[in-house]
N, C-alpha and C positions, 0 to 999 in steps of 0.2 A: 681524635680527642683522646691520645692518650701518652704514654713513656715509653722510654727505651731503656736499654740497659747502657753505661758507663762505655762499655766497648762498643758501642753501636760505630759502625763503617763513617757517620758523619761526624762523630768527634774524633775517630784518629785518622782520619781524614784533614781534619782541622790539624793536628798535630805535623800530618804530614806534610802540610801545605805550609806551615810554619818552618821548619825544617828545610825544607825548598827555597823558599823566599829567602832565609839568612843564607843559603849558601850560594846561592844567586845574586844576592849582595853583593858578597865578598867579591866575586867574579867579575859583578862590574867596577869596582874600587882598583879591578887593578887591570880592566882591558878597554874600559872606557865606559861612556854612558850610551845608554841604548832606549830606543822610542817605546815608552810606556804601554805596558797591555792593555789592554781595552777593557773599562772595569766590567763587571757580571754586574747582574741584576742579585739581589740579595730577599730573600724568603723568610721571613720573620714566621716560624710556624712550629705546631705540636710539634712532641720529642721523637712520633716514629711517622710522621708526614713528611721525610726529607729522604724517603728513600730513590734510589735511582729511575726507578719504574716510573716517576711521574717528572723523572727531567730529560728523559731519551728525546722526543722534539724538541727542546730545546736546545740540546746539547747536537742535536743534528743540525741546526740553522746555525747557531753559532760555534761548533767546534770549540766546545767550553763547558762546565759545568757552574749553574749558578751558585751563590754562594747563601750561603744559609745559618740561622740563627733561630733557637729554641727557646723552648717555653712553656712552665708544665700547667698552663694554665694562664685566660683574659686580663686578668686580674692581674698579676706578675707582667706581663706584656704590655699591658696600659701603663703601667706606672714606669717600665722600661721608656718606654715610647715618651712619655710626657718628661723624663729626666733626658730626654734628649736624643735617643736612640732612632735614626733614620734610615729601618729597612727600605726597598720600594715596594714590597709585597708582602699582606699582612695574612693570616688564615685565621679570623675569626668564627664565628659561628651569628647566625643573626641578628639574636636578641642584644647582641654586644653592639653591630653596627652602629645604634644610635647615639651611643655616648662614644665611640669613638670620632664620629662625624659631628655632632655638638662640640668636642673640643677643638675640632682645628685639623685633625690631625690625616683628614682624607682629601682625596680627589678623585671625581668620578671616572670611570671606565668604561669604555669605546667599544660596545659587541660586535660594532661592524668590525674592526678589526682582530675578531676571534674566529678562526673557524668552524668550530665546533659549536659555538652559540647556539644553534639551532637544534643541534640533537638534543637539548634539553629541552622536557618539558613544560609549555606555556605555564604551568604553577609555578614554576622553578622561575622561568624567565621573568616573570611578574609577581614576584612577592613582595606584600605590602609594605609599605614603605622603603623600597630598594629603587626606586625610580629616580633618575636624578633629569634636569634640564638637558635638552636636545635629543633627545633617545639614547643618554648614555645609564648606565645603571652605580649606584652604589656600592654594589655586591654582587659577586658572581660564585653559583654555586658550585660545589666539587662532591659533596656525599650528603646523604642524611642517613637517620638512624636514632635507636630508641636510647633514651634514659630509662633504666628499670632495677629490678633487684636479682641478682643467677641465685642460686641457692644450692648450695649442695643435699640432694635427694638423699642419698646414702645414710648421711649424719643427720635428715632432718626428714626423715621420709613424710609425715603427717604433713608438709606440704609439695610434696610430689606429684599431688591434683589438685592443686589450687594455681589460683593464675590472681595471688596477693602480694601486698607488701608488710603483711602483719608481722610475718619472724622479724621486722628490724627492730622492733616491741616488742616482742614476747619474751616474759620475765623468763623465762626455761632457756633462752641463749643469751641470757646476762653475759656481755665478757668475750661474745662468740660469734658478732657482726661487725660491719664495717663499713665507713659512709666516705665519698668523696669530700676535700677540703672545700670545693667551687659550692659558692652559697645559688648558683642557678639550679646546678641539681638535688642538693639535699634540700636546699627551703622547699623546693619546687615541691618535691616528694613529700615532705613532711604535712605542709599546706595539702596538697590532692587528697592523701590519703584520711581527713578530719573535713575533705568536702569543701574545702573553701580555695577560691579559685587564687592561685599566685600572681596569676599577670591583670588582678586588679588592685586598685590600693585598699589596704587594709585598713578598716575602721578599727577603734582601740579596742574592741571587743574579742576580733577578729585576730587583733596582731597580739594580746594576750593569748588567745586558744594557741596557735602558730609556734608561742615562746614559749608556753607550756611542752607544746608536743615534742619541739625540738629538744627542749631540756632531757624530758623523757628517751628522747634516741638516745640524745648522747650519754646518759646515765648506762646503756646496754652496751656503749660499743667498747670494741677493743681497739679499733685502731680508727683515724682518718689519715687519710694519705691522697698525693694526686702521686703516686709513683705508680705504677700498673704491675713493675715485676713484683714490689712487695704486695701489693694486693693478689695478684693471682698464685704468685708462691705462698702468702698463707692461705688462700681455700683449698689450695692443693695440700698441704699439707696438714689440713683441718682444723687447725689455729683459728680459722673464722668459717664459721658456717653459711653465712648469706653476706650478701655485698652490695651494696651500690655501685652497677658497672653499668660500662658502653659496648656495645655490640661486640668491639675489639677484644675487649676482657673476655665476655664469653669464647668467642671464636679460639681466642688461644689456649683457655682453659678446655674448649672439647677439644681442641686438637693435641691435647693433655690427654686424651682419655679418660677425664675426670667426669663421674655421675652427677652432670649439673643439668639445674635447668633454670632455661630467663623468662622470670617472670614479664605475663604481658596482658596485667587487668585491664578495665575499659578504663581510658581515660593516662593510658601508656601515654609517656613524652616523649613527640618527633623533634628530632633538632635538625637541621641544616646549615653545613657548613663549608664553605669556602674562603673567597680570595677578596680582600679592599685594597687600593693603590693608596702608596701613601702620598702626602700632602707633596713632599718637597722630593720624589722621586727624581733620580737625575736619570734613569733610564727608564725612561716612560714605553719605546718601543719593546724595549728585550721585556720591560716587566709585562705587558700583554702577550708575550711569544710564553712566557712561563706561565701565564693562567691556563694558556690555551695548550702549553703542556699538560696539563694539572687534570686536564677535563678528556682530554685524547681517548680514545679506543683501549691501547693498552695500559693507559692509568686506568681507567676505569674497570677492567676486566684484575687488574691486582686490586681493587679495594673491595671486589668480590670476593674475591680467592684467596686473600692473606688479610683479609681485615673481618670481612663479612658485614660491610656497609655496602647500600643502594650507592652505584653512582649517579650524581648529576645529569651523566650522559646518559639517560634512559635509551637513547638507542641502541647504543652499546652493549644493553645490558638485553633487549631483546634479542640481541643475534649470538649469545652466550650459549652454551649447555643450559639445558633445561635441568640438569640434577645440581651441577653448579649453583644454579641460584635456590633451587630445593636444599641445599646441605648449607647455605649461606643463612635459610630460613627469611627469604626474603620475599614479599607478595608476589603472585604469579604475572599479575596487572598493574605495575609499580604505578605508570600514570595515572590511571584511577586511585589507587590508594592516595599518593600525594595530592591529585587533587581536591579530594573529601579530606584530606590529612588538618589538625589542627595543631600547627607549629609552636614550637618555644618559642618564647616571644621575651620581651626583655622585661626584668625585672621593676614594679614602680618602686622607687624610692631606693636604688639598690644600694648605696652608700650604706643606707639606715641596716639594711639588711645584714650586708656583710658584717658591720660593727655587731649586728644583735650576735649573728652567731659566734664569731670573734669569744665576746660573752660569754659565751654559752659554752664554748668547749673550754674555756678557760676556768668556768665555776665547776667543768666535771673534771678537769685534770686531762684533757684531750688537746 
């Protein structure tokens, strides 16, 4: 759930591949024609989810690398997808599943033909509403991980021992916070932190308190962004003091060496996110050979180690380094935690939502 930077290996990569294919062209124009490659299964997914690490089984069964297509954010991606756009493999997050499966635009997927299916945890494997007709699933998981706030200790030390979300209100960092654009996680946050639950519908009382509070953020902030470098390069350079991040933002930021720390009050947002098949997939097999990339041993062990999200594959993750997942700050008993875990869940009414914020940052100048 997060960005890349402009140079990232999978857009000149795209360039390179483009580059290749014209001169490949030409070559056939003048030696003859020659039998078509075999197309790749295609990856509709976040902007640093298309690393290599999670395509080496696949690219071992097929001597190929899949092809892939980004996204900095549900939102951007649904409305790709609904103007026509036909990856065969989506990487949502869950709360999204539904309105992507209401429009049209899914087909279920076959765990028996995953091999890894099982080293996830029965919570994982049976999350509500993911079940589709014949034992096939909806949704297949690849990490979870917290929605919360990092903060820089340094610049704001008086919450250095707090485990709040109050700095993204507090009038003493007017100008000197930062909220994600995705209305799943700032509503989400804004609603939690005034006590009123997001993933029920709001009575008008309720969706007044909500509009107010949100008003209120966005009157403090400096910036909203779904970019990840501009977000972590300004808490690094102190331009914003606390943030609305994903585990990933942290993780890079300490490995910045930066005096942060993520917040994690009661009532922290678990999200889970993975893989949907799309409706009109023309590679139905290679597109389960890349889930079941996705979820593998060594993907999993890189979304510890370079991302610092729980994999899917919880077994994987118990036969890890014990300091590994300590420096990841990831539970000691991942299946228990997920099991007691209370997951993101999809927003009611979320049209109405997005529009309010929409709104809202348009009446602060955001």
């Amino acid at each position: 759930m997060s960005k890349i930077t402009s140079d990232h290996p999978a857009r000149t990569g795209l360039l390179s591949a483009t580059m290749i294919a014209a001169a490949a062209g030409a070559f056939l124009t003048l030696a003859g024609p020659r039998p078509a490659a075999a197309a790749e299964a295609t990856l509709f997914t976040w902007e640093n989810l298309a690393e290599p690490a999670f395509f080496e089984e696949y690219e071992k069964k097929y001597k190929a690398t899949p092809d892939s297509a980004l996204f900095a954010d549900e939102d951007e991606a649904f409305a790709k997808m609904m103007g026509g756009f036909k990856p065969d493999v989506m990487a949502p997050c869950t709360y999204e599943v539904p309105r992507w499966r209401d429009a049209g635009l899914l087909q279920p997927i076959d765990p028996s033909k995953l091999s890894h299916w099982n080293a996830l945890p029965e919570s994982l494997r049976n999350i509500k509403g993911m079940a589709a007709e014949g034992g096939k699933v909806w949704f297949v998981p690849q990490y979870w991980g917290n929605t919360s706030v990092t903060v820089r200790t340094d610049l704001a030390p008086e919450y250095a021992g707090k485990e709040s979300w109050d700095i993204l209100w507090d009038p003493k960092y007017k100008g000197r916070v930062a909220a994600l654009e995705g209305v799943d996680d700032t509503f989400a946050i804004s609603a939690l932190h005034i006590g009123i639950d997001p993933y029920e519908p709001l009575s008008a009382e309720n969706e007044k308190k909500v509009r107010e509070h949100m008003t209120a953020l966005a009157q403090n902030l400096r910036m909203v962004t779904s970019d990840s470098t501009t977000l972590v390069q300004a808490v690094a350079s102190g331009e914003v003091v606390a943030a609305i991040t994903w585990n990933d933002h942290y993780t890079e930021m300490k490995a910045e060496e930066l005096p942060v720390k993520f917040m994690r009050p009661k009532g922290i947002i678990t999200f889970v996110c993975g893989f949907v098949m799309h409706k009109e997939s023309k590679n139905v097999a290679k597109a389960h050979t890349l889930i079941d990339s996705n979820i593998n041993d060594s993907a999993s062990h890189f979304l510890v180690t370079e991302m610092g999200y729980g994999p899917a594959n919880t077994k994987a993750l118990k036969s890890m380094d014990a300091a590994l997942v300590q420096k990841a700050e990831l539970p000691t008993d991942a299946d228990a935690f997920l099991a007691a875990g209370i997951f993101q869940r999809t927003l009611p009414n979320k049209d109405a939502l997005v529009q309010m914020w929409q709104e809202i940052r348009a009446m602060s100048g955001q």
